[in-house]
N, C-alpha and C positions, 0 to 999 in steps of 0.2 A: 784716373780717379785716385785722390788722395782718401786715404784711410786716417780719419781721425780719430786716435783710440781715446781721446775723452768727453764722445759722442754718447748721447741719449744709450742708454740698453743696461741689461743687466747679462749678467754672465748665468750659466745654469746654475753654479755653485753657488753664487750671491741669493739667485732665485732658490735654491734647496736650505741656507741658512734663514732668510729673510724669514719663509714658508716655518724652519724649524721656531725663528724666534716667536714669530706670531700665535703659533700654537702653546707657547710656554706663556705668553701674555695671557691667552686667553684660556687656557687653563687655571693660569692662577689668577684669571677674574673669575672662574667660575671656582675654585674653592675659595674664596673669598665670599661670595655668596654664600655660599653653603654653609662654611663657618657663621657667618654672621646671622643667616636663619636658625643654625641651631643654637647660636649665644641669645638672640629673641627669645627661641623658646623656652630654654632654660632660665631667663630673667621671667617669663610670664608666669612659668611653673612656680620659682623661687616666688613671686608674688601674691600666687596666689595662696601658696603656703603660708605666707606669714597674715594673709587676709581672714584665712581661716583659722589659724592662730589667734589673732585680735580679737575676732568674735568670738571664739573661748572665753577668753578672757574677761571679755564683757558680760556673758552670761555667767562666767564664776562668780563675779560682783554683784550679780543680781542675785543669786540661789545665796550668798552669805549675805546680802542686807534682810532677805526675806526672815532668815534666823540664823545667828551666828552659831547657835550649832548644827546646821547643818554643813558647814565645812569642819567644824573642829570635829563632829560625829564620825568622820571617815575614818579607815586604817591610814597611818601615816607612815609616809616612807616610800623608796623611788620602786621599790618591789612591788605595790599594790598602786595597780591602776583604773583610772573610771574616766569616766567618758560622760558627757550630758543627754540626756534626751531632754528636748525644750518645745514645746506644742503650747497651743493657745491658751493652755490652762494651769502649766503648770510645768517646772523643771524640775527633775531628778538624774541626780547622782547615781551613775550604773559603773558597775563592776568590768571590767572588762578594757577593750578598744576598738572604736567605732571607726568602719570604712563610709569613708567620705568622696564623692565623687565631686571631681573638675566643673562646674556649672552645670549642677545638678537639677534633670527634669521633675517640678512636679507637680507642674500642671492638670488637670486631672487625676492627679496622683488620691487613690482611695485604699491601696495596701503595700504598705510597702516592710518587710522584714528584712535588716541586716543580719540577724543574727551573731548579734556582736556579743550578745553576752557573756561573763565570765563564771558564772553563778547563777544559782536558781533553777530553777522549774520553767521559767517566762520566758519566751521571748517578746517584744515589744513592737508595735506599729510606731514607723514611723512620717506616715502620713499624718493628716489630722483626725483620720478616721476611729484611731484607738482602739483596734481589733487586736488586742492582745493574744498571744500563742502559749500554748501550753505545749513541754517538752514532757511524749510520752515514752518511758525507762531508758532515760535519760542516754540522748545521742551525744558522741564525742563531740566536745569544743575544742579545737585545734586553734592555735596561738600561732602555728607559722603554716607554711603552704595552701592560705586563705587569699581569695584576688584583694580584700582590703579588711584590715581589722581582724574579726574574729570570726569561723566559721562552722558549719557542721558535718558532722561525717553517722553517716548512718550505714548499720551494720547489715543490712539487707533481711535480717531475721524478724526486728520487733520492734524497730527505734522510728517512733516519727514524732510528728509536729500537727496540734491541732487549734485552726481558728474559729473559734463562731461564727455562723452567718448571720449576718446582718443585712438590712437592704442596702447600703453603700456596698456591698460585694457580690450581690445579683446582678452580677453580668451578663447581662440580657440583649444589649444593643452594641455600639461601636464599644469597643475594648482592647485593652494591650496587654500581652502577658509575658512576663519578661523574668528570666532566671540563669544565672551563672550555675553552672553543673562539671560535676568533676566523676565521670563514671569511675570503677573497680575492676568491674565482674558483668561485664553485658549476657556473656554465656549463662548467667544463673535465669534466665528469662524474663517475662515481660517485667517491667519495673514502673511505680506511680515514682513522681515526678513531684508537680504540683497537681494537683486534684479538686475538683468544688464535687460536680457530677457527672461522669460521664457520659448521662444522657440528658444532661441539662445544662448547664451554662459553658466549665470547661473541664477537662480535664487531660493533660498532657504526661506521656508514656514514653518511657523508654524497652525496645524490643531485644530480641537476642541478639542481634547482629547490631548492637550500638546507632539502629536507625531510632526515630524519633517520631512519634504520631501523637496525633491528637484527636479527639472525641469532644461533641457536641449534639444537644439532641433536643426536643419537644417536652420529653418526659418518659414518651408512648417508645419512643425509637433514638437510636445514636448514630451519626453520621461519622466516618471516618476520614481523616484526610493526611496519607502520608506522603509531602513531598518529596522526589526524586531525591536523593543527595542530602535530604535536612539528619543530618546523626552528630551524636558526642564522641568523641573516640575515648577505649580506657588513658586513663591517666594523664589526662591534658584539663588543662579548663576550657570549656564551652558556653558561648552566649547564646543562648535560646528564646527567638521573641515570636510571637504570635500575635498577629492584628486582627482584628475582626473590623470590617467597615460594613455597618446593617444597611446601608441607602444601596449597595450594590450589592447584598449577600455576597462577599467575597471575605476568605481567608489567606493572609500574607504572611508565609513563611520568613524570616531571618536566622541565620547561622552568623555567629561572629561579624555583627552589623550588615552582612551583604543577603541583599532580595535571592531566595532560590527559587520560589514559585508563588503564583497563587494556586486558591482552590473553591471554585463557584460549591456553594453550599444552596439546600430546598430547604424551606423552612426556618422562621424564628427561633433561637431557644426561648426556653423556659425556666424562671428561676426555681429554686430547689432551696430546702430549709437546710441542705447539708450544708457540713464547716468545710474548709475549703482546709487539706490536708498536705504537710510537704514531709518526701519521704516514703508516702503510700499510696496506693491506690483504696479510699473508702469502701468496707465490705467485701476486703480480701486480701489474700494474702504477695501481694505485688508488693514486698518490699524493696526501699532504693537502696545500692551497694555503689556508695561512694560521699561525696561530697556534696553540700549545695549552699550558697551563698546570694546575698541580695536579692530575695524574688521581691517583686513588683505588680500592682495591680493596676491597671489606671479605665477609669469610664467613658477612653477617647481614644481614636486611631491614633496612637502616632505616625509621623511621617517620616518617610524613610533615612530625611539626616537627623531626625529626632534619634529612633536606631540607632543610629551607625554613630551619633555620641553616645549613648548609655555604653555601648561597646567600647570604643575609642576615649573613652575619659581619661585620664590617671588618675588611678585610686589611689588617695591618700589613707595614711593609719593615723587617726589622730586620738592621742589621748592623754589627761594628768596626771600628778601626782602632788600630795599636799604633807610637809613638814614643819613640824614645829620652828619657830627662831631665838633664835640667840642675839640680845644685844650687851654692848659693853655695860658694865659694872659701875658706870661712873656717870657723871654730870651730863655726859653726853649722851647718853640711853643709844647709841648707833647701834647698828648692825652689826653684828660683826661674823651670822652663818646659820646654819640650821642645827637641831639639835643632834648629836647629843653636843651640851656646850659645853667647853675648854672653861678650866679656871681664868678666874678676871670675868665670866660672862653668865650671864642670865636667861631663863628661859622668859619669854615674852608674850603673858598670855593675849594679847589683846592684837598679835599680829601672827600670820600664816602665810608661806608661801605657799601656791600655787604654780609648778611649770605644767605649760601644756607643751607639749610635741608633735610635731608633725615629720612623717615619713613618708618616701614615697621613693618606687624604681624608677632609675633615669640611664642613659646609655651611659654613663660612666658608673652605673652602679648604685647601691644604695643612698640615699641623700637624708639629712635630716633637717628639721629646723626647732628649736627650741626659744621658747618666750617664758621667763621666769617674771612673776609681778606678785606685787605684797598687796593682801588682803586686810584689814584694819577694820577694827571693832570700834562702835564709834555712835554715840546717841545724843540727842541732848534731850538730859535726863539730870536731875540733881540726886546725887546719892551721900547718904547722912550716917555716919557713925560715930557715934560720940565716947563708946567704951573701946579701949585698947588695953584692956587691962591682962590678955591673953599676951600680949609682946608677939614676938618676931614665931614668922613659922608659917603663912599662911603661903600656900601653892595653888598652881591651876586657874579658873575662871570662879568667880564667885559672883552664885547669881543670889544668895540672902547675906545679909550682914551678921558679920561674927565678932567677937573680941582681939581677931590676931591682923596682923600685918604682913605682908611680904618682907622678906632681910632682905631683899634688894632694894630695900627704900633708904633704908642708911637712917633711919629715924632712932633716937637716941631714946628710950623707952624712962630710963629713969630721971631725965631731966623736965620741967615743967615749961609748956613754952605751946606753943599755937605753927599750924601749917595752913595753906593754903593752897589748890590747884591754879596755876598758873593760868591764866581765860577763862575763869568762873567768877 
């Protein structure tokens, strides 16, 4: 038998490289993958950021057609920021900055509190419900280590938050209740949470030991249900949701979007004319020690990947801010910055910038997106002055007619002669 060495086979060594190359191929097919899912997501995130940017922007445009001074009425300047609340009825300019979640549920949505505000006494519904909150001896607003925007921090002694009851918030049947919480101090004992009644529609507790309960009742009596495992630990954020589905009397716990248990419940509740309180337990002294951000109220079971998004969104920070502008001095009337303006330029009362921003954590860290757009004052309206006998000097927005003019018109006061608006 002849041996012919360039016969069919591989050698071990050929077989041991072959085996090593194949593994480096498909290795770097699979971070290739990977990379490419996360440049997806980060293009979806960027998208969506600048989606909710645009829609800023558009509702800016509409809160300044409604009345121009309601944009010039704001603090100007990158230091003071507001954010829109905009509901069926009507848009207002808030102080502060608003967390925004990723394809936000709201559905059923009947209470919903950011707590974004920067100011004030109120906090605001941002459902269509309009159960505005009043802040009682005023709990800390915190600007940073909030899961989106602006949040609270209450001292465990005297600081909460009170809503009226309404019947949009007699929670009586299928319901969802839903709260970002940042405990302190679990050892200071039992702590209210969010609260309606504890023997009536809901009322959810935090205990000594950072576990998490909840109460529900007829009126006459309260049912407890604390499942195994459901708690907030100190100094982390926690998502805390509780369903109620009334066709089965059952209660579904969630911790940080995942199901821990349910809990077979006797009996219907009952609505109660109490305001539904965050911060405290109503009719005693269970004040909360820590943090609480975005609760939520809705008249529907969500379902469990309903959940496990309100948990799993990115929250966005989104918010603007509005400066005076400056254009050039001359024939051109351009742009040329915000105020204060440089010699050669003018303040320009009939134009306002507005940038909105958007922020949000991404694995490489902080991300922003910013959209700057010019707002313009703009009627059609004929307006009449026939004395200029005052000359040069006049400043600002003028809403009755005077004797003076702007010196940015270059209008020559002692010579006799006729002007015109240019498309009048």
């Amino acid at each position: 038998m002849t041996l012919d060495k360039r016969s069919a086979g591989q050698s071990l060594v050929e077989i041991v490289i072959a085996l090593a190359l194949g593994a480096i191929i498909i290795g770097g097919a699979s971070a290739a993958v990977i990379v490419v899912l996360q440049s997806g997501t980060t293009t979806q995130t960027q998208q969506t950021a600048t989606v909710l940017s645009q829609d800023f922007a558009e509702i800016g445009r509409a809160f300044t057609e409604g009345d121009w001074h309601n944009i010039t009425g704001l603090t100007h300047g990158s230091s003071t920021t507001y954010y829109f609340l905009a509901t069926s009825s009507v848009i207002i300019a808030l102080e502060g900055k608003e967390g925004i979640t990723e394809g936000d549920i709201r559905t059923g949505l009947v209470g919903h509190w950011k707590l974004d505000e920067a100011t004030s006494t109120a906090t605001y519904d941002y459902s269509d419900g309009e159960n505005t909150g009043v802040l009682t001896n005023a709990p800390e607003r915190l600007t940073t280590g909030c899961k989106g925007g602006i949040c609270l921090n209450f001292n465990g002694t005297d600081k909460y938050v009170t809503i009226g009851s309404t019947s949009t918030l007699e929670a009586t049947g299928d319901m969802t209740l839903a709260v970002w919480m940042y405990p302190t101090n679990c050892a200071a004992g039992r702590q209210g949470i969010v609260s309606k009644a504890y023997n009536n529609e809901f009322d959810l507790l935090l205990e000594s030991n950072c576990a998490v309960s909840f109460f529900q009742g007829d009126g006459t009596w309260e049912e407890i249900a604390e499942p195994e495992g459901l708690s907030a630990p100190e100094n982390v954020w926690t998502h805390i949701t509780v369903v109620r589905t009334a066709s089965d009397d059952t209660l579904s716990f969630y911790q940080n979007g995942m199901l821990l248990g349910t809990d077979a419940y006797v009996g219907d509740p009952t609505a109660s004319a109490n305001p539904i309180i965050i911060g405290k337990r109503d009719g005693t002294t269970y004040y909360f020690n820590g943090r609480v951000d975005d609760v939520r109220v809705y008249d529907r079971a969500l379902s469990a990947d309903e959940v496990n998004h309100l948990y799993d969104s990115i929250f966005f920070t989104r918010y603007f801010y509005v400066e005076n502008v400056c254009r050039t001095n001359d024939s051109d009337y351009a742009i040329a910055g915000v105020s204060p303006c440089d010699g050669g330029e003018v303040n320009d009362p009939s134009t306002q910038k507005m940038t909105s921003v958007m922020e949000w954590e991404a694995r490489s860290g902080g991300q922003s997106f910013v959209l700057p757009v010019y707002l313009t004052r703009w009627q059609n309206k004929a307006f009449q002055q026939s004395d200029w006998s005052g000359g040069a000097g006049e400043t600002g927005t003028v809403t009755d007619k005077t004797n003076k003019f702007t010196s940015s018109t270059d209008i020559d006061a002692g010579s006799v002669g006729s002007f015109r608006i240019e498309g009048l």
